[in-house]
C-alpha positions in Angstrom: 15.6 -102.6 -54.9 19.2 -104.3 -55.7 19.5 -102.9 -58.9 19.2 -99.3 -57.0 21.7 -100.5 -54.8 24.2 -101.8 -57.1 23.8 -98.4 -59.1 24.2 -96.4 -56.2 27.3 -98.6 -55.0 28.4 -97.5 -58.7 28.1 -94.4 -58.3 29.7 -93.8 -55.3 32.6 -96.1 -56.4 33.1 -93.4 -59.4 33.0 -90.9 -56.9 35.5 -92.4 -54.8 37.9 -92.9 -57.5 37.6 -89.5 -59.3 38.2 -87.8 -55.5 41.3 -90.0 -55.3 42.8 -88.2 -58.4 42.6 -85.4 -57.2 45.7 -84.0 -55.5 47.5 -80.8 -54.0 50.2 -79.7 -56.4 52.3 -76.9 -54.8 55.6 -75.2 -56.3 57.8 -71.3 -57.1 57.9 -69.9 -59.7 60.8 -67.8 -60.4 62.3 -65.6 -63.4 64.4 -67.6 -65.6 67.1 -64.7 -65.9 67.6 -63.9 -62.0 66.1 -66.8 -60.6 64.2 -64.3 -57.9 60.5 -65.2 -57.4 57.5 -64.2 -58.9 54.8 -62.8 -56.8 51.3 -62.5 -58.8 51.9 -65.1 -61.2 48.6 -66.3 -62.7 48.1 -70.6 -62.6 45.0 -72.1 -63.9 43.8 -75.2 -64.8 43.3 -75.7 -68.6 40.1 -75.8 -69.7 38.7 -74.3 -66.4 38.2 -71.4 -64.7 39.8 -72.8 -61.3 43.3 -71.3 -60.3 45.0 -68.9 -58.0 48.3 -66.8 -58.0 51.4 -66.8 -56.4 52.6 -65.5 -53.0 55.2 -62.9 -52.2 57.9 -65.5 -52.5 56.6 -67.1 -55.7 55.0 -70.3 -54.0 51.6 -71.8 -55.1 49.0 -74.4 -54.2 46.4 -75.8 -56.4 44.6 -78.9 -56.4 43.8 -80.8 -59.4 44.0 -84.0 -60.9 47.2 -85.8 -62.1 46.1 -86.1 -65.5 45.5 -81.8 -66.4 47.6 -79.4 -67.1 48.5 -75.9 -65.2 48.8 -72.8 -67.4 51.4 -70.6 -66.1 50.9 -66.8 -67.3 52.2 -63.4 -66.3 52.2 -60.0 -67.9 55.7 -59.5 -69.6 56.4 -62.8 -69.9 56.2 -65.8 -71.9 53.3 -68.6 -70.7 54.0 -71.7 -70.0 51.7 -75.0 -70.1 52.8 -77.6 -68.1 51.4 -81.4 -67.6 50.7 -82.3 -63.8 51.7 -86.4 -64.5 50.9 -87.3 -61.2 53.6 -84.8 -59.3 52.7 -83.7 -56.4 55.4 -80.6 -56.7 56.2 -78.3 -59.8 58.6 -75.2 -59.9 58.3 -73.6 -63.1 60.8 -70.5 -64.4 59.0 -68.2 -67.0 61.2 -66.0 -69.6 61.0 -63.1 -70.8 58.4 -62.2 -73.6 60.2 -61.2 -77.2 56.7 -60.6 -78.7 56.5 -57.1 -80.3 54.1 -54.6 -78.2 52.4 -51.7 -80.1 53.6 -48.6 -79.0 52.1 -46.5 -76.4 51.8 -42.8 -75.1 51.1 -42.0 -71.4 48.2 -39.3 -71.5 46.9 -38.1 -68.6 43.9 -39.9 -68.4 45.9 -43.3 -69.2 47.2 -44.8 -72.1 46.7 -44.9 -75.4 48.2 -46.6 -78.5 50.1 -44.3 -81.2 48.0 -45.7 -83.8 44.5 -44.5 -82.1 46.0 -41.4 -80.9 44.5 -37.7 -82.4 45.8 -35.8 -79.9 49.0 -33.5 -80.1 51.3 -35.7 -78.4 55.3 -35.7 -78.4 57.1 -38.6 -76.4 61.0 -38.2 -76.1 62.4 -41.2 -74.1 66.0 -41.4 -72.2 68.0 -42.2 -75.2 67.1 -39.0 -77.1 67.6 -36.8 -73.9 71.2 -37.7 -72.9 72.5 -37.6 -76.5 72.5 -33.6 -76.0 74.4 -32.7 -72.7 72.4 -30.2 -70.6 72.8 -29.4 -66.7 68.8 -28.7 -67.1 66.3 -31.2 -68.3 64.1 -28.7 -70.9 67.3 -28.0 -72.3 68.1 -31.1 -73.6 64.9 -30.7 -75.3 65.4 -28.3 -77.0 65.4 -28.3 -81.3 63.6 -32.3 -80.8 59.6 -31.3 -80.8 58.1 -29.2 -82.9 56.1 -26.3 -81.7 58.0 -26.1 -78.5 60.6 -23.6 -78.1 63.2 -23.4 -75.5 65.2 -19.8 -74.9 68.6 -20.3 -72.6 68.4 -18.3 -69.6 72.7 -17.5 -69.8 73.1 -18.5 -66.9 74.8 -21.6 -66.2 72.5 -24.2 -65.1 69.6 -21.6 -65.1 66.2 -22.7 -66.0 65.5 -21.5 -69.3 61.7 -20.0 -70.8 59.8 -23.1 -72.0 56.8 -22.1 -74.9 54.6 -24.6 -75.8 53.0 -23.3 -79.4 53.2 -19.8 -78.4 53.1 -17.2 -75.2 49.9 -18.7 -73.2 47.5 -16.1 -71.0 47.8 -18.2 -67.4 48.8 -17.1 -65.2 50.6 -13.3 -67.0 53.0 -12.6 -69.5 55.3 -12.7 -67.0 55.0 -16.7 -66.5 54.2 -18.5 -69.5 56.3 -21.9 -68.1 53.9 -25.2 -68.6 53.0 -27.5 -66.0 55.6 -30.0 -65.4 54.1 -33.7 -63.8 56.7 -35.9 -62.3 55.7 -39.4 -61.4 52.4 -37.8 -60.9 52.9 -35.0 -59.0 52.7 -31.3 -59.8 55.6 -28.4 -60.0 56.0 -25.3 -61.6 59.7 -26.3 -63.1 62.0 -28.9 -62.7 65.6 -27.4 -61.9 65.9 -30.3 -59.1 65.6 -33.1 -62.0 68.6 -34.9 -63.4 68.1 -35.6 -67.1 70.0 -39.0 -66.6 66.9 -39.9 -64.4 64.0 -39.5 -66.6 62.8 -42.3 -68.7 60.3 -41.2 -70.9 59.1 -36.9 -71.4 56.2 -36.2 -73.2 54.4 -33.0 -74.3 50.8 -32.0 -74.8 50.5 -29.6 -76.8 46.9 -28.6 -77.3 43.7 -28.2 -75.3 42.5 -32.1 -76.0 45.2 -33.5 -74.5 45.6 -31.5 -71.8 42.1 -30.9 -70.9 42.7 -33.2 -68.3 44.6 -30.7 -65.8 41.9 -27.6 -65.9 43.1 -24.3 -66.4 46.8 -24.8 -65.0 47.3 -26.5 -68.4 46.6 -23.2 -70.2 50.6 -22.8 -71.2 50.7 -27.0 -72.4 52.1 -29.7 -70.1 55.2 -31.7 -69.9 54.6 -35.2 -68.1 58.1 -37.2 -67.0 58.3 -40.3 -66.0 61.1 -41.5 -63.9 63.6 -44.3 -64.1 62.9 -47.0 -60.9 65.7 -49.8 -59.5 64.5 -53.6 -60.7 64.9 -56.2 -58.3 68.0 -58.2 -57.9 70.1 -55.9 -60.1 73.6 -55.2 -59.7 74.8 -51.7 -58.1 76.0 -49.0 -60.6 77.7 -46.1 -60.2 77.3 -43.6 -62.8 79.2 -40.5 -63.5 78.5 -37.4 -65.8 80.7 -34.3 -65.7 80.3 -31.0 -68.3 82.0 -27.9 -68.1 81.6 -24.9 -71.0 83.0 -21.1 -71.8 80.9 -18.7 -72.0 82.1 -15.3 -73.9 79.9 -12.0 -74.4 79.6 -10.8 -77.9 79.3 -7.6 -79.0 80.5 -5.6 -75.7 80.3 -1.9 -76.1 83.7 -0.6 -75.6 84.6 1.4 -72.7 86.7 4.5 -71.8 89.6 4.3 -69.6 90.7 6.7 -66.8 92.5 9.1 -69.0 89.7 9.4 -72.1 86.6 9.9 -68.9 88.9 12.8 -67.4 89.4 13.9 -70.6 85.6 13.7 -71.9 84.5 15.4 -67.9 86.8 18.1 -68.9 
């Protein structure tokens, strides 16, 4: 009977002291570039599968013991692993990630990589776009992706005809214009779209990849993807101004007064 008792007097003495190890360890984490916090940021203990995430304003609570180590981790930047030692508070700034991504392509069922794509795909992002100036986004496209041809209306700032490998059967001959998706949402063309605003275009360009959109995806599609603000950034004010001459060629030439009377007569 007293060696039960010592043991369980053990036991519970372990207990005791393992409990009194344990401790809350709270903190912010915050981008080491702006300083703002981090909501979302993934902490767990290493070698477990206990953790939690930050709050709106970066702040965390865990409880662990003073000899483990919290593993810091969030998508787009680099992880951290940092040693508890007994602290009872830990702020942690994460930087940026440098590591190379594989590219991807935004197809309307999700993403893909460029390496595992089949479908016809083009992808023009901002850089391309503003290199040619253009009052009207598809123009700026135009002579950059194969099998898609853009005609000029004349007019300035008009919306030009946009064929996508050819004059399509939906909805006539007398509209032939793709479906344009910006940010997700449908239109029929996109005269109200700065080209400074876009960040990346891309064109489907046969039935596979556009299979997604039914029958309204008959004459191709164009999906655009807008630029968004980042937190904590400075305010810029850009400005973009283009002007052009426009001069028939090729004008029939017309009588004047005296050679009509003269032809009447």
């Amino acid at each position: 009977m007293k060696k039960l008792t010592i043991l369980f007097l053990l036991f519970l003495s372990v207990t005791l002291v393992s409990a009194q190890q344990k401790n809350v360890v709270t903190g912010t984490v915050t981008d080491e570039a702006s300083g703002a916090p981090i909501p979302g940021v993934s902490i767990v203990i290493k070698g477990t599968t206990v953790g939690t995430i930050t709050d709106f304003d970066g702040n965390y609570s865990i409880e662990a013991e003073g000899n483990q180590i919290l593993v810091f981790s969030f998508v787009g930047l680099t992880t951290q692993e940092v040693a508890i030692s007994n602290r009872a508070k830990i702020n942690v700034s994460l930087a940026e990630s440098t590591e190379f991504v594989d590219e991807i392509v935004v197809v309307g069922y999700g993403q893909l990589k460029v390496k595992d794509l089949t479908s016809s795909i083009a992808t023009l992002k901002s850089e391309e776009l503003v290199k040619t100036p253009a009052g009207q986004a598809m123009q700026a496209l135009q002579g950059k992706v194969a099998g898609v041809q853009i005609v000029s209306a004349g007019a300035p700032g008009g919306e030009p005809t946009v064929r996508i490998r050819g004059i399509g059967s939906f909805p006539g001959s007398s509209n032939s214009s793709p479906l344009y998706v910006v940010d997700g949402m449908y239109f029929d063309n996109i005269d109200f779209l700065n080209p400074s605003d876009i960040e990346t275009l891309s064109v489907l360009k046969d039935a596979s990849a556009a299979a997604i959109y039914g029958v309204r995806a008959a004459n191709g599609v164009v999906l655009i993807t807008t630029k968004k603000g980042s937190l904590n950034s400075k305010t810029t004010i850009t400005y973009e101004g283009y002007y052009g001459v426009q001069v028939p060629q090729n004008v029939m030439k017309m009588a004047n007064a005296e050679q009509f009377v003269n032809y009447v007569n």
